[in-house]
Structures are given as structure tokens and as C-alpha cells.
C-alpha positions as CSV (number, residue, x, y, z in Angstrom):
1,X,-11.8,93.3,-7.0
2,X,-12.0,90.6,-4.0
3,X,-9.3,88.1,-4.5
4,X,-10.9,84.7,-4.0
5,X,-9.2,81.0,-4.1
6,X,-12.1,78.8,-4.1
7,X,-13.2,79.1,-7.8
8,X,-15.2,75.8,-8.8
9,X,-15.1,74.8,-12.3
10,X,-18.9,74.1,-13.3
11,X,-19.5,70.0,-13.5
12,X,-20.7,70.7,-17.5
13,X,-17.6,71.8,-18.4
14,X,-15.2,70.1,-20.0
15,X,-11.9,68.5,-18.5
16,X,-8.5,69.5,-18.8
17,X,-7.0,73.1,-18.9
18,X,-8.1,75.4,-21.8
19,X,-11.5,75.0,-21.9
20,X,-14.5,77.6,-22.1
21,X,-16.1,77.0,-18.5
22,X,-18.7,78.7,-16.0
23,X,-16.5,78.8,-12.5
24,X,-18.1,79.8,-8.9
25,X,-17.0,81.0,-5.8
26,X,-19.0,81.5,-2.8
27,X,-17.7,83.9,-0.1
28,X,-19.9,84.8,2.9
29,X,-23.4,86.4,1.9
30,X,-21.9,86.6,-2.2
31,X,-21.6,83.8,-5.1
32,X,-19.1,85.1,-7.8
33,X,-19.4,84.2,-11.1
34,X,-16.6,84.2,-14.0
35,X,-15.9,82.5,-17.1
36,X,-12.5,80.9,-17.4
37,X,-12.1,82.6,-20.6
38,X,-11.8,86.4,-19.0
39,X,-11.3,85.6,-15.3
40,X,-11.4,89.3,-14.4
41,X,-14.5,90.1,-15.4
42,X,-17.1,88.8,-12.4
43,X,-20.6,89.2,-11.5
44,X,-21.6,89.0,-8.4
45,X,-25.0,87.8,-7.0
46,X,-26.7,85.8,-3.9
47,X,-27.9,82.9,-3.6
48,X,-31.5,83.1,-4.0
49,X,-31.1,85.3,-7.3
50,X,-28.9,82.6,-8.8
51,X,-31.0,79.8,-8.1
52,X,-34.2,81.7,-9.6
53,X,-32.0,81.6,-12.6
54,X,-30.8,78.1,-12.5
55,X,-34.3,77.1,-11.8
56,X,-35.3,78.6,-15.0
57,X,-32.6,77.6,-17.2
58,X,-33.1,73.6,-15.9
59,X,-37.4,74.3,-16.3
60,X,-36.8,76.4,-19.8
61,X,-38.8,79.2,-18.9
62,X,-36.3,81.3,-18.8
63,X,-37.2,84.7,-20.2
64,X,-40.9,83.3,-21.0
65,X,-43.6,85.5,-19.6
């Protein structure tokens, strides 16, 4: 697994150590994705995949057809 020191804690979560957050790091070409919870586990996506999805989320019509 890619090794990456750049992780950016999402703006929505909270602050402080401890808490349940989205975190992103973008290396050339690839955005990974982790929650702080289980660091190890990461998807990995580009950008134009990712911001179809946030896109949806922010319009809510994710998953509607």
C-alpha cells in the first residue's frame, strides 16, 4: 500500500484528535480516501469519479435514477 504524508482531514469533521473523519490525499493521477477510524483500509479513485459523487451527495441525487 502507497505510503502517503499528505492526508487532509475533511473540513466537516470535527476538531481535535479522536474523532470519526473522512481524510484525502491526492498523489499524481490518484485521490486516496480513508477514514481515520481504520487508516489502512483505502480506496482509491480520480478525480473526475470523486467529484461525480460529491456532486451528488451536495445535489441529493445520489443513487436516484
Amino acid at each position: 500500500m502507497t505510503t502517503l504524508d499528505n492526508w487532509q482531514k475533511s473540513s466537516f469533521s470535527g476538531g481535535g484528535d479522536g474523532n470519526a473523519c473522512v481524510e484525502l490525499a491526492a498523489v499524481p493521477q490518484a485521490i486516496h480516501i480513508r477514514e481515520s477510524d481504520d487508516p489502512s483500509t483505502q480506496l482509491i479513485t480520480t478525480p473526475a469519479p470523486l467529484a461525480h459523487l460529491l456532486h451528488g451527495i451536495r445535489s441529493g441525487t445520489l443513487g436516484k435514477a
